[in-house]
SELONU-537398 format. One record per atom (N, C-alpha, C, O): residue in three letters; chain; atom name; x, y, z. Coordinates in steps of 0.1 Angstrom, whole numbers, plus 5000, padded with zeros to 4 digits. Layout:
<atoms>
{ALA,A,CA,{X,Y,Z}}
...
</atoms>
This chain:
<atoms>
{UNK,A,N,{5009,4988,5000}}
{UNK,A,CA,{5000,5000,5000}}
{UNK,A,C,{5009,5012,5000}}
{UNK,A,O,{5017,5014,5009}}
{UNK,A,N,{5007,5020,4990}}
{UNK,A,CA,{5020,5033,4989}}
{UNK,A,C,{5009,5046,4994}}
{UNK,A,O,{5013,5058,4995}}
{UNK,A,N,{4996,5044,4995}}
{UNK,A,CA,{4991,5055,4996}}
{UNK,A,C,{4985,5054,5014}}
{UNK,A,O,{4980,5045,5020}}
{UNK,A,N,{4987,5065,5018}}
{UNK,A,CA,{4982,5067,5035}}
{UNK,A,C,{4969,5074,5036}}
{UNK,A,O,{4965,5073,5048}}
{UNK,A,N,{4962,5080,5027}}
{UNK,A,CA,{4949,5086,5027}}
{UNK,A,C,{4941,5076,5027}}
{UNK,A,O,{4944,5067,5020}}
{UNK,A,N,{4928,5075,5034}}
{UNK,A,CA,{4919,5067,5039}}
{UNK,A,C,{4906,5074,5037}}
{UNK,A,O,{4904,5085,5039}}
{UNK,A,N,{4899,5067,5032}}
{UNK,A,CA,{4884,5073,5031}}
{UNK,A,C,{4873,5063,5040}}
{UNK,A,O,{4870,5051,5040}}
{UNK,A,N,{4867,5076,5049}}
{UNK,A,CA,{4861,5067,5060}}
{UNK,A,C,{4847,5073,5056}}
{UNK,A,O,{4844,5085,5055}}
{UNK,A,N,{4839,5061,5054}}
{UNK,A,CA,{4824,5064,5053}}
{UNK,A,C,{4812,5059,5061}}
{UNK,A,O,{4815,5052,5070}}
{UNK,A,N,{4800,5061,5059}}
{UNK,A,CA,{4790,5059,5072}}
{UNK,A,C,{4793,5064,5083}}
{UNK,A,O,{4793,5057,5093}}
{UNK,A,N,{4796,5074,5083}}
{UNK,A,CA,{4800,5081,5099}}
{UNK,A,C,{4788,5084,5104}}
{UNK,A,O,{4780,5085,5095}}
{UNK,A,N,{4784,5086,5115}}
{UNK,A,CA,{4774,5090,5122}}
{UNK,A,C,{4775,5105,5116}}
{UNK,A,O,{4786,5110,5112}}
{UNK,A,N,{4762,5113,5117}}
{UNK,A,CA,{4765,5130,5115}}
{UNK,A,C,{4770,5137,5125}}
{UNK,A,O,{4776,5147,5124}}
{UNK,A,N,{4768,5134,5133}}
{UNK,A,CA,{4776,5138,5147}}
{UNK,A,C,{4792,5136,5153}}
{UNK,A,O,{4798,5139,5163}}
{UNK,A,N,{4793,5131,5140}}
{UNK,A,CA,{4810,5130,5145}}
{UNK,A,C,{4818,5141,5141}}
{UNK,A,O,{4816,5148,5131}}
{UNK,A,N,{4830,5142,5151}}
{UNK,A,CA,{4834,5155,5148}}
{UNK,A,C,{4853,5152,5142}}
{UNK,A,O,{4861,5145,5148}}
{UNK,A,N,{4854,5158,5136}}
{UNK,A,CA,{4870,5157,5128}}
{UNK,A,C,{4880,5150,5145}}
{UNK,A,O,{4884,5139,5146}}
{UNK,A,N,{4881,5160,5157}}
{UNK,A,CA,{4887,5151,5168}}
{UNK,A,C,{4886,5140,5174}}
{UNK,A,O,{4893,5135,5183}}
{UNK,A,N,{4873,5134,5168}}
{UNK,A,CA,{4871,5120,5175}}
{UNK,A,C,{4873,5106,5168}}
{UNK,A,O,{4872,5094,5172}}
{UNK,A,N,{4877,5115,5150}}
{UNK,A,CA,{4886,5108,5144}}
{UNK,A,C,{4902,5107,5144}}
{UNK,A,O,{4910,5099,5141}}
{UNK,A,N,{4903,5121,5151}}
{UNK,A,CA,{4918,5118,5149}}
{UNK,A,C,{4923,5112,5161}}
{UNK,A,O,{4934,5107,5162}}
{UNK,A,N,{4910,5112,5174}}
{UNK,A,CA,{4916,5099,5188}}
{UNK,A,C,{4913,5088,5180}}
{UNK,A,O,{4924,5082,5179}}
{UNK,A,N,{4905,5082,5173}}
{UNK,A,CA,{4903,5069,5169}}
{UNK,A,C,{4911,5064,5161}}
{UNK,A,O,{4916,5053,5163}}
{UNK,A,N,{4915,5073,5149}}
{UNK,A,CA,{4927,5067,5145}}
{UNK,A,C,{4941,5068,5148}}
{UNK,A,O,{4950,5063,5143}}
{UNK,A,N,{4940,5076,5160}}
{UNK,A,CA,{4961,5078,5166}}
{UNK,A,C,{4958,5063,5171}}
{UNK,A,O,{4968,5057,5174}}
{UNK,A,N,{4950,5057,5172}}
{UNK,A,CA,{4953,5040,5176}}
{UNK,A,C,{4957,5034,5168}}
{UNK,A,O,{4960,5023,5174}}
{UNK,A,N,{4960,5032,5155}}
{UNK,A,CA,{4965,5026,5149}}
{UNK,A,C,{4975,5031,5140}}
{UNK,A,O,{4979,5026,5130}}
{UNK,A,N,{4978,5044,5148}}
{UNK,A,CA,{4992,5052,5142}}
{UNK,A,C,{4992,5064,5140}}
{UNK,A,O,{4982,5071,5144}}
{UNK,A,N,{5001,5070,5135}}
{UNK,A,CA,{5001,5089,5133}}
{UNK,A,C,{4988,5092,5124}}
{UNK,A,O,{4985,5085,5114}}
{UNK,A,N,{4984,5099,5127}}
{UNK,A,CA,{4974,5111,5117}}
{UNK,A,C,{4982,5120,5113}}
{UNK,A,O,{4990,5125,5121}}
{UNK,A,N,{4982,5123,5106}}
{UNK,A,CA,{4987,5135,5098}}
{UNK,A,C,{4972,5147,5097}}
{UNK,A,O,{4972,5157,5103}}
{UNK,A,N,{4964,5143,5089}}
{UNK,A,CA,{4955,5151,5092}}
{UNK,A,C,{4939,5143,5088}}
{UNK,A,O,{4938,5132,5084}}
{UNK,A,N,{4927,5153,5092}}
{UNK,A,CA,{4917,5149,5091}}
{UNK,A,C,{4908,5156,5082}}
{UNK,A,O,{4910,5168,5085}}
{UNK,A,N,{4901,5156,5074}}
{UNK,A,CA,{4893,5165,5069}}
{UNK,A,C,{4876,5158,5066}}
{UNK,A,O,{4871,5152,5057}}
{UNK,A,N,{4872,5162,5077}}
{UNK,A,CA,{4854,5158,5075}}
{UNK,A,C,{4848,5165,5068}}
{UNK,A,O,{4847,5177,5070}}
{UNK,A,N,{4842,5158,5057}}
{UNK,A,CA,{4834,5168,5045}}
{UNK,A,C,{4823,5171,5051}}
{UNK,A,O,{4816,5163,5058}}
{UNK,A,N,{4818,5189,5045}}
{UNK,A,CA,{4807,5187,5050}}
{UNK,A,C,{4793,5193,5035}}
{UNK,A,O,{4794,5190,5023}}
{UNK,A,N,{4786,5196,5038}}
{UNK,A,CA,{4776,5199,5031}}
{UNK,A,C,{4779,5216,5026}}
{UNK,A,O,{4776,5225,5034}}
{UNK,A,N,{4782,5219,5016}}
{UNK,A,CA,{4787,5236,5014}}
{UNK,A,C,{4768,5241,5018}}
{UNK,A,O,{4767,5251,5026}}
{UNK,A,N,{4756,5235,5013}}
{UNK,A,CA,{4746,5246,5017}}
{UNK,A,C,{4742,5244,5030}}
{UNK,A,O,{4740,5255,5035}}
{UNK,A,N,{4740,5236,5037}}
{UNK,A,CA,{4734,5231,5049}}
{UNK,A,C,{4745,5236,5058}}
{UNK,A,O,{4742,5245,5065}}
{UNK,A,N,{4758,5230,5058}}
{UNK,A,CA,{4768,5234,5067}}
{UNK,A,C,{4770,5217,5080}}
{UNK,A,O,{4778,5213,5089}}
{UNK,A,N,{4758,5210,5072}}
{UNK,A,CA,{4758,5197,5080}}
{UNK,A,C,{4771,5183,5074}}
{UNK,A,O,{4774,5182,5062}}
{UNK,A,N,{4775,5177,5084}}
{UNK,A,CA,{4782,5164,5078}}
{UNK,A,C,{4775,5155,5069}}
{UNK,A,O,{4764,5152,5073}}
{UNK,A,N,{4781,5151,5056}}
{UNK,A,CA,{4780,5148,5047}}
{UNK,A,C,{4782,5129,5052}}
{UNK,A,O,{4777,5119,5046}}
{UNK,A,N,{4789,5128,5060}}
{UNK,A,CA,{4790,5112,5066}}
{UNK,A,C,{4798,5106,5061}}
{UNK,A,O,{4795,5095,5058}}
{UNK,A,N,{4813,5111,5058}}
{UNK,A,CA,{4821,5107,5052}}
{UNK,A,C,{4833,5118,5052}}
{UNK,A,O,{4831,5130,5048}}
{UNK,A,N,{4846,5113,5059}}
{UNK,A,CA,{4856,5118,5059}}
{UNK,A,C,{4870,5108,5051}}
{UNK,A,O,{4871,5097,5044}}
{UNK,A,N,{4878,5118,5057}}
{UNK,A,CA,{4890,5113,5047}}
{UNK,A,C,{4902,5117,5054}}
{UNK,A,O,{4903,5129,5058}}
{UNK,A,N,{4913,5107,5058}}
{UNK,A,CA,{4919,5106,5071}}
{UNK,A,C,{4935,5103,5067}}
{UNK,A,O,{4937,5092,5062}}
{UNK,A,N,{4942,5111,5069}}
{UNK,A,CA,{4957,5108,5063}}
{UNK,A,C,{4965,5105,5072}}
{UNK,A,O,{4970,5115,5078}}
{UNK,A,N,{4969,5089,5075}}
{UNK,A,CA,{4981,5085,5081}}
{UNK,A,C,{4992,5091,5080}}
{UNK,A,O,{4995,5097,5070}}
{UNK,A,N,{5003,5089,5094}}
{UNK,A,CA,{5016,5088,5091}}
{UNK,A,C,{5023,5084,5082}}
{UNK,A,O,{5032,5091,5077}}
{UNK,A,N,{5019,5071,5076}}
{UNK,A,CA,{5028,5057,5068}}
{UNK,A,C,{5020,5050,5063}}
{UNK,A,O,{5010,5048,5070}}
{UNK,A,N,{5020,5043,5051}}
{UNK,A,CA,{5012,5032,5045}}
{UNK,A,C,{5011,5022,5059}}
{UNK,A,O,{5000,5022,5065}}
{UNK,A,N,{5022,5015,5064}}
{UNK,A,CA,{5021,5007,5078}}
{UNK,A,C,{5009,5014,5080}}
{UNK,A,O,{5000,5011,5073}}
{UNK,A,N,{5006,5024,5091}}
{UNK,A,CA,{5001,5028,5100}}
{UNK,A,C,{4982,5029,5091}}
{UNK,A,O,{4972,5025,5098}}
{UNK,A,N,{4981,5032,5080}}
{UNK,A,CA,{4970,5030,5074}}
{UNK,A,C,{4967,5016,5072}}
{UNK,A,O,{4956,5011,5073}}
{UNK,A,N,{4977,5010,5069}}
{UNK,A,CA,{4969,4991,5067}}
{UNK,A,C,{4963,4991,5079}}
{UNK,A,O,{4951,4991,5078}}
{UNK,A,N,{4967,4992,5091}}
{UNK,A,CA,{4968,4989,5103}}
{UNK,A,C,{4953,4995,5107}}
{UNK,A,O,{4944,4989,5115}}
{UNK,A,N,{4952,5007,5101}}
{UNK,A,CA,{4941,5015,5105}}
{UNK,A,C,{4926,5007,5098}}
{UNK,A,O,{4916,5005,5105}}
{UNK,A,N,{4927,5002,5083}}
{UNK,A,CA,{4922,4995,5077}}
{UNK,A,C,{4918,4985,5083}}
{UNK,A,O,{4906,4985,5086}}
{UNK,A,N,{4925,4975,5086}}
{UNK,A,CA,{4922,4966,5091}}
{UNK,A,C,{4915,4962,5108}}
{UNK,A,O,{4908,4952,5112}}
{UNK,A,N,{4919,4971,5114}}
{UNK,A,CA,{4912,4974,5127}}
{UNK,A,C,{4903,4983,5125}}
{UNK,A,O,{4898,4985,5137}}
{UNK,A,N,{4895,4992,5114}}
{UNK,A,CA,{4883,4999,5119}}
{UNK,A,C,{4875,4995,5105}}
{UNK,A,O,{4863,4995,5102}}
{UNK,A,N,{4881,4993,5102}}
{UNK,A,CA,{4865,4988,5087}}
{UNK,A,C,{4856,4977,5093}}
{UNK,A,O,{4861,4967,5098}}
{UNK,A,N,{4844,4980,5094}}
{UNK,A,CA,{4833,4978,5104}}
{UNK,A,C,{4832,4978,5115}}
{UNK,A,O,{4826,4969,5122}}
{UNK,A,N,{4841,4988,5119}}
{UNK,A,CA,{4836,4992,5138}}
{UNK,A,C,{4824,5002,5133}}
{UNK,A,O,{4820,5008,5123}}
{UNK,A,N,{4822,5001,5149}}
{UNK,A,CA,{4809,5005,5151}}
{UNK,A,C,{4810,5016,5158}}
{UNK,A,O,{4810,5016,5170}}
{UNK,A,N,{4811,5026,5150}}
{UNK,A,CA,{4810,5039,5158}}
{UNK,A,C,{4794,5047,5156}}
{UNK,A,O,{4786,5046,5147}}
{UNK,A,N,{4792,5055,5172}}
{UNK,A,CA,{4777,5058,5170}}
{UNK,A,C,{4767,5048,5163}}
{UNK,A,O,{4761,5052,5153}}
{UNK,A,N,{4764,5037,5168}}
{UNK,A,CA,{4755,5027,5162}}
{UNK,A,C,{4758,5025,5148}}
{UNK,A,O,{4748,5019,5142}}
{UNK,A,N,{4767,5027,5140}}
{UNK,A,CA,{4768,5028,5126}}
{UNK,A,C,{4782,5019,5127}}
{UNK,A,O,{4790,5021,5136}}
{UNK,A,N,{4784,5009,5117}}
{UNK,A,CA,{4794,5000,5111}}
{UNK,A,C,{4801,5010,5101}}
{UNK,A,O,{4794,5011,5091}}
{UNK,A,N,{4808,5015,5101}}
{UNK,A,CA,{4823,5024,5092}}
{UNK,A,C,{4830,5018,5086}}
{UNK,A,O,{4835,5008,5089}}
{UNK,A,N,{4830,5026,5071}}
{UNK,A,CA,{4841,5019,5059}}
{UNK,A,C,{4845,5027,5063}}
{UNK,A,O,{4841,5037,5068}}
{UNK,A,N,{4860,5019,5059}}
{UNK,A,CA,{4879,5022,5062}}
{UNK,A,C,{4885,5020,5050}}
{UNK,A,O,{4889,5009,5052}}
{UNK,A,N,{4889,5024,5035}}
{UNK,A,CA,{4892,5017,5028}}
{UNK,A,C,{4899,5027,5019}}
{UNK,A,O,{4895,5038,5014}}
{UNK,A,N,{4914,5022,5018}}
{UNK,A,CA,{4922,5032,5009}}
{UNK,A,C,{4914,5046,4999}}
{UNK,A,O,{4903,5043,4994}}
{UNK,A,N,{4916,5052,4998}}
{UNK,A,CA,{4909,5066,4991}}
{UNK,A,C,{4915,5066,4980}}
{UNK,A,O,{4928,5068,4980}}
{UNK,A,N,{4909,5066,4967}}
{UNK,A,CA,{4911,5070,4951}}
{UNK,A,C,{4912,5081,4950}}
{UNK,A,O,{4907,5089,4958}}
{UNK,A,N,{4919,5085,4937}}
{UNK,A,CA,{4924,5097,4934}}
{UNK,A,C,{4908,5102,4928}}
{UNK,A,O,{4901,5094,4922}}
{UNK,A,N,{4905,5113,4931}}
{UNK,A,CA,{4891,5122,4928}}
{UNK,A,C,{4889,5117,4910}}
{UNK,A,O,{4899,5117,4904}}
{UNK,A,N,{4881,5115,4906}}
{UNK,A,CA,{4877,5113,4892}}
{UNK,A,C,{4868,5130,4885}}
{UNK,A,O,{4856,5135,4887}}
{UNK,A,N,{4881,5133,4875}}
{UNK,A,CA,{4870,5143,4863}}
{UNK,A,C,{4860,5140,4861}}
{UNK,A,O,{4857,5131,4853}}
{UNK,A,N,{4850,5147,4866}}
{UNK,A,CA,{4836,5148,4864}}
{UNK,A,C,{4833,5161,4853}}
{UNK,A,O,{4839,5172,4853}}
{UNK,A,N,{4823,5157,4843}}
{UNK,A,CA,{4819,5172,4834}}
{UNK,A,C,{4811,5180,4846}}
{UNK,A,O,{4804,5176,4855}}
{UNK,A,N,{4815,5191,4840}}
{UNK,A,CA,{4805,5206,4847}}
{UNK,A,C,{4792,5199,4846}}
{UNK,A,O,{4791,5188,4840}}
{UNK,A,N,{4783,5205,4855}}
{UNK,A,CA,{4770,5204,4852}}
{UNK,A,C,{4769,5216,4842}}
{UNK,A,O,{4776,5227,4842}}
{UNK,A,N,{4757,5211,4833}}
{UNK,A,CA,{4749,5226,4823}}
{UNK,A,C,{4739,5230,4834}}
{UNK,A,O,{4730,5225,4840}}
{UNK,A,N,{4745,5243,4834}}
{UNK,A,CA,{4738,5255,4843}}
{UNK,A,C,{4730,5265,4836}}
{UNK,A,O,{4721,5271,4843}}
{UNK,A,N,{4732,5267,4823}}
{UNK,A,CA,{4727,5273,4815}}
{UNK,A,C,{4715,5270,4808}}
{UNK,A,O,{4712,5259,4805}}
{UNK,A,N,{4706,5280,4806}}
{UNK,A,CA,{4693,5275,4798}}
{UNK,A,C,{4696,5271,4788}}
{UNK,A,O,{4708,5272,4785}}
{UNK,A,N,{4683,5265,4776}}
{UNK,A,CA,{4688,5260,4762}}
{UNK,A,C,{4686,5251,4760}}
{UNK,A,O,{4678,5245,4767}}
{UNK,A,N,{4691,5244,4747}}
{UNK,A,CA,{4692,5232,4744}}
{UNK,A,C,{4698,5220,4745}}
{UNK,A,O,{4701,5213,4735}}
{UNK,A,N,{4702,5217,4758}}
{UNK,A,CA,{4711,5206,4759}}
{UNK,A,C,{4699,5193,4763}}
{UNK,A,O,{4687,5194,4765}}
{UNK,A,N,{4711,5179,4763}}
{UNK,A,CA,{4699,5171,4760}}
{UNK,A,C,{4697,5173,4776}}
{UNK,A,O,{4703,5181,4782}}
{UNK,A,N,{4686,5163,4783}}
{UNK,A,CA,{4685,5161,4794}}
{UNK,A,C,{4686,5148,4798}}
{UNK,A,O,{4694,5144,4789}}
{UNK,A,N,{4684,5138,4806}}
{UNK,A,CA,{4689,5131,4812}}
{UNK,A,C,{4678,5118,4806}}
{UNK,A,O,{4678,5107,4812}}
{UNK,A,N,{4671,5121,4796}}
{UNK,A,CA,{4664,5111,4789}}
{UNK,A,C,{4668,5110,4776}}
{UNK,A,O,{4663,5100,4770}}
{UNK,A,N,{4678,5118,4770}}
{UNK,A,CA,{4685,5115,4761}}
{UNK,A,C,{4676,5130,4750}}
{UNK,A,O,{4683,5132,4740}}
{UNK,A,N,{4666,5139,4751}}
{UNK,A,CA,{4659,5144,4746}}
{UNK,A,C,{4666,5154,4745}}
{UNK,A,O,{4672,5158,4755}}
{UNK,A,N,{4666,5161,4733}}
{UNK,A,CA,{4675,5173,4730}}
{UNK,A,C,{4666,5186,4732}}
{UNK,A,O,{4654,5188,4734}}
{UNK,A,N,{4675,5195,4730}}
{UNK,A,CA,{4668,5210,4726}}
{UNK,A,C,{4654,5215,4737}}
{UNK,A,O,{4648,5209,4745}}
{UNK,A,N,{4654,5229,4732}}
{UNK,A,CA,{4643,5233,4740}}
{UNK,A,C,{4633,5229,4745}}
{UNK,A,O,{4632,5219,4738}}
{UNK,A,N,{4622,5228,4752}}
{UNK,A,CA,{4609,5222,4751}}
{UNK,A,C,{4605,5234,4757}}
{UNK,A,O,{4611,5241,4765}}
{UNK,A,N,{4590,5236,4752}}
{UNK,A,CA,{4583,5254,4758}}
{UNK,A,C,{4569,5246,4755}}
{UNK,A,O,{4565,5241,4745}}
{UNK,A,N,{4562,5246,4766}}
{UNK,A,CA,{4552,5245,4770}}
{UNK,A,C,{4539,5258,4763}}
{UNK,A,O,{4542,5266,4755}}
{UNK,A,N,{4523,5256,4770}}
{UNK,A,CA,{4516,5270,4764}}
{UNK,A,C,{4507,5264,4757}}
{UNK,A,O,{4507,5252,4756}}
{UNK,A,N,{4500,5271,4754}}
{UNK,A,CA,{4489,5273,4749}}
{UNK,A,C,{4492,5269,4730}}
{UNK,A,O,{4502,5271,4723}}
{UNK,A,N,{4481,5264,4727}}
{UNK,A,CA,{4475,5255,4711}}
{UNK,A,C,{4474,5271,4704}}
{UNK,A,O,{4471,5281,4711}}
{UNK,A,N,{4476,5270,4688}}
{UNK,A,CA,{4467,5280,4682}}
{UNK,A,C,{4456,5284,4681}}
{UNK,A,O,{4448,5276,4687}}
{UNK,A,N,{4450,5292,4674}}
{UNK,A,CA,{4440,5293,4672}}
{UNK,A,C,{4430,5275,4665}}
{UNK,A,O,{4420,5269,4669}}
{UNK,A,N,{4437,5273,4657}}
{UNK,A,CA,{4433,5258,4653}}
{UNK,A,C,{4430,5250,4662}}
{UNK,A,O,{4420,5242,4661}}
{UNK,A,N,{4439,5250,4677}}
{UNK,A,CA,{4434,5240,4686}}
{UNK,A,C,{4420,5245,4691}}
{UNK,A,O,{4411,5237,4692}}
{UNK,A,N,{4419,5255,4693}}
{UNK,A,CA,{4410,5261,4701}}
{UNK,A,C,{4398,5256,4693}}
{UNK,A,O,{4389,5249,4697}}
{UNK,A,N,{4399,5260,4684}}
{UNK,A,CA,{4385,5257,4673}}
{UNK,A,C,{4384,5245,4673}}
{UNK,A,O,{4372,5242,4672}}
{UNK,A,N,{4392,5236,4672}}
{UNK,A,CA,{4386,5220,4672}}
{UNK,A,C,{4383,5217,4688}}
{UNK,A,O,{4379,5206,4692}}
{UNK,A,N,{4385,5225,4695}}
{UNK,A,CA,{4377,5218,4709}}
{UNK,A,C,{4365,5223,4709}}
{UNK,A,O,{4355,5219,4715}}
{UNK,A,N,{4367,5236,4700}}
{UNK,A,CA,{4347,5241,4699}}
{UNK,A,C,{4339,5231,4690}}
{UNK,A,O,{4327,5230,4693}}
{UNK,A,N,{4344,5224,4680}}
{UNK,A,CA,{4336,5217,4673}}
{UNK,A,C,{4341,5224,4654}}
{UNK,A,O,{4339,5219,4643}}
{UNK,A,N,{4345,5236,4659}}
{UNK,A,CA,{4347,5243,4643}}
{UNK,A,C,{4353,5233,4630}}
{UNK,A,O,{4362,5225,4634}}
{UNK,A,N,{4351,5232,4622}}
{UNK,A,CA,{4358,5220,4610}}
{UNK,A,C,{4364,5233,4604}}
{UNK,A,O,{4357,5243,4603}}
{UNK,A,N,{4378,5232,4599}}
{UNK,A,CA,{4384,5239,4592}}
{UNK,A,C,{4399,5238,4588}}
{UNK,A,O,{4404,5247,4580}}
</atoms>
């Protein structure tokens, strides 16, 4: 294991970045903690990310807390991947497709005059 960053998930929301860094100085140096949180709420997102001393000191951490039970909750412990390129979201109005595969604008409203007339009965 060459990497010491740890991504710990299912955290209770109550947990606070120091009660990960006592939980993990047991199984070796912390370097640092960073509990993510929610940018609009300001609430824990339930999932932090915890950087060992040493690879040593992260197996170690791995293997003694992946499913402990912290706050009634069972916790992943499990090496942390490098963040993955994700596209922008389209923020913009317009024509992009949407998430059914449907392209371009869609504009809602009212029938022409033609609709109107065939719900009166008019032939034309």
């Amino acid at each position: 294991m060459t990497s010491s960053k740890l991504y710990i998930g299912n955290l209770p929301f109550s947990t606070t970045a120091q009660e990960l860094q006592d939980l993990f100085s047991q199984a070796g140096g912390v370097a640092a903690v960073d509990l993510i949180f929610d940018k609009f709420t300001g609430r824990s997102r339930g999932f932090a990310f915890v950087e060992m001393a040493g690879g040593e000191d992260a197996q170690k951490a791995i293997e003694r807390f992946h499913g402990y039970d912290l706050g009634g909750r069972k916790i992943t412990v499990n090496e942390a991947r490098p963040r993955e390129e994700r596209p922008r979201g389209n923020f913009g109005g317009g024509g992009g497709e949407d998430r059914r595969g449907f392209g371009g604008e869609r504009r809602g409203g009212f029938g022409g005059r033609r609709d109107r007339d065939r719900d009166r009965g008019y032939r034309g």
